[in-house]
C-alpha positions in Angstrom: 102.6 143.9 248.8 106.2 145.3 248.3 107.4 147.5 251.0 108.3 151.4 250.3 112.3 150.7 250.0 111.4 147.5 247.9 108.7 149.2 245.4 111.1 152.1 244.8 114.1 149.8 243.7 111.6 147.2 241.6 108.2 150.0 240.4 110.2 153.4 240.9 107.2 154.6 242.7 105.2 154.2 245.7 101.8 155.2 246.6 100.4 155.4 250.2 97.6 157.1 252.6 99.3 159.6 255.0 100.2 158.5 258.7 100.5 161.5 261.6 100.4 164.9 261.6 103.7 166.8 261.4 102.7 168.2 258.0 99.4 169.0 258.3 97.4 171.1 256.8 99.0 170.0 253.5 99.1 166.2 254.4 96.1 165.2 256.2 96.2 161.5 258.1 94.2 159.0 256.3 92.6 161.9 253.6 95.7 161.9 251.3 97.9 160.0 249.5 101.1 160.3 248.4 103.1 159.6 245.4 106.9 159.0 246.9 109.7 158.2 244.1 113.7 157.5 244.0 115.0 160.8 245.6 117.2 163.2 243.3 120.1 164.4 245.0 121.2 166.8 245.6 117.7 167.5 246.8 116.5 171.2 247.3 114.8 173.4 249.7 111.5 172.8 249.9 111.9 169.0 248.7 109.8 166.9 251.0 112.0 163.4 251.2 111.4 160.7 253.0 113.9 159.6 255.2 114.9 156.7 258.2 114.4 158.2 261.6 114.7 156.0 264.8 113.3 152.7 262.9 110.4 154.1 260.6 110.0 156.8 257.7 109.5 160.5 258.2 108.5 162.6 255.6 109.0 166.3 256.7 110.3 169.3 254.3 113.6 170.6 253.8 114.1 173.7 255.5 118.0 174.2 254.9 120.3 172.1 252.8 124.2 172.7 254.7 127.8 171.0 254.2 126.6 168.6 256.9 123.6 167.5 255.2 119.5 168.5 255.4 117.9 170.8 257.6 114.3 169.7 258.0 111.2 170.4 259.6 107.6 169.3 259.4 105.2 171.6 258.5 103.1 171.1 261.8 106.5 171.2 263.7 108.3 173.8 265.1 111.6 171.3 266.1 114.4 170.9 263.2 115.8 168.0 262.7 119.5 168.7 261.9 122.1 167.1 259.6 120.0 164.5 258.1 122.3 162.9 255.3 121.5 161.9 252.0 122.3 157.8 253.1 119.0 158.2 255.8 116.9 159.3 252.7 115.3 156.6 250.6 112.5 158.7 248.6 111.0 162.3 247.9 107.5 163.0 247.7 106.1 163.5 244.4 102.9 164.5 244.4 99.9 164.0 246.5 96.3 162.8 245.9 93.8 164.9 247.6 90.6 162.9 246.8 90.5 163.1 243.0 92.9 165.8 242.4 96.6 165.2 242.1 99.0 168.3 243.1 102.3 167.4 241.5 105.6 168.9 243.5 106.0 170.9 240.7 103.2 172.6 240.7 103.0 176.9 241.4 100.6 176.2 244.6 102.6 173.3 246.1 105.6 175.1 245.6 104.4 178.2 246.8 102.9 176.8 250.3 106.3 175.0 251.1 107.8 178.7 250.5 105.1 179.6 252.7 105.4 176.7 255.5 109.0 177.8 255.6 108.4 181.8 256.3 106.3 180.8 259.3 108.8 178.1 260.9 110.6 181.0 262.9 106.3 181.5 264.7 106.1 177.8 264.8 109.4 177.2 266.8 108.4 179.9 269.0 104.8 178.1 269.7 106.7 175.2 270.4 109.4 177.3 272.5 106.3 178.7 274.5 104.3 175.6 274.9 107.9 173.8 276.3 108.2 176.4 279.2 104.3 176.6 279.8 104.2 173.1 280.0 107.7 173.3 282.6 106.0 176.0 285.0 103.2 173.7 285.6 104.8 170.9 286.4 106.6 173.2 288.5 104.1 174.9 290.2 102.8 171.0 291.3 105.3 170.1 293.3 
């Protein structure tokens, strides 16, 4: 069985089940799969690629594209993940299997809940914020 990088250069596609939870609800571990192909740069806000981070692949949406490169952010996250170049991304999502339906990227309601998953990152980084110093007092208040 050919690896992602190795079915994208030799099939131009790649199909797998979902691993993790940074982009839930819309990518649910081990319910979904997804269709990942060659990326096409320069990619766009909203694009979902799929990129190297610290030894494995991430696949989490472009919230900002900059001079320096990608701002992105998975769904489920409320931490960006800044200047992320186009050399560190190997694929984009395509589309996604959810049981028998497919939801291509193109389509209005995939489109619209990554325009949607992008209005509410500034209420998920404060959750995040929130949970950080919640999680700081109480170690605090132990010792």
């Amino acid at each position: 069985m050919l690896g992602l990088e190795e079915s994208l250069k030799q099939k131009g596609i790649y199909v797998t089940v979902t691993k993790g939870d940074s982009m839930n609800p819309m990518l649910v571990e081990g319910r979904d799969r997804v269709v990942v192909v060659p990326p096409e740069f320069p990619l766009k806000k909203y694009d979902i690629p799929v990129y190297r981070k610290m030894g494995h692949y991430t696949m989490h949406r472009i919230v900002k594209v900059t001079k320096n490169g990608y701002i992105i952010c998975g769904d489920n996250r409320g931490v960006l993940e800044k200047n992320v170049r186009e050399e560190d991304i190997v694929g984009m999502l395509d589309g996604i299997y959810q049981g028998d339906k497919y939801i291509d990227r193109h389509d209005k309601e995939f489109l619209q809940y990554g325009i949607d998953a992008v209005k509410n990152l500034p209420k998920r980084r404060l959750k995040y914020f929130i949970k950080r110093v919640v999680r700081k007092i109480k170690r605090t208040v132990k010792k």
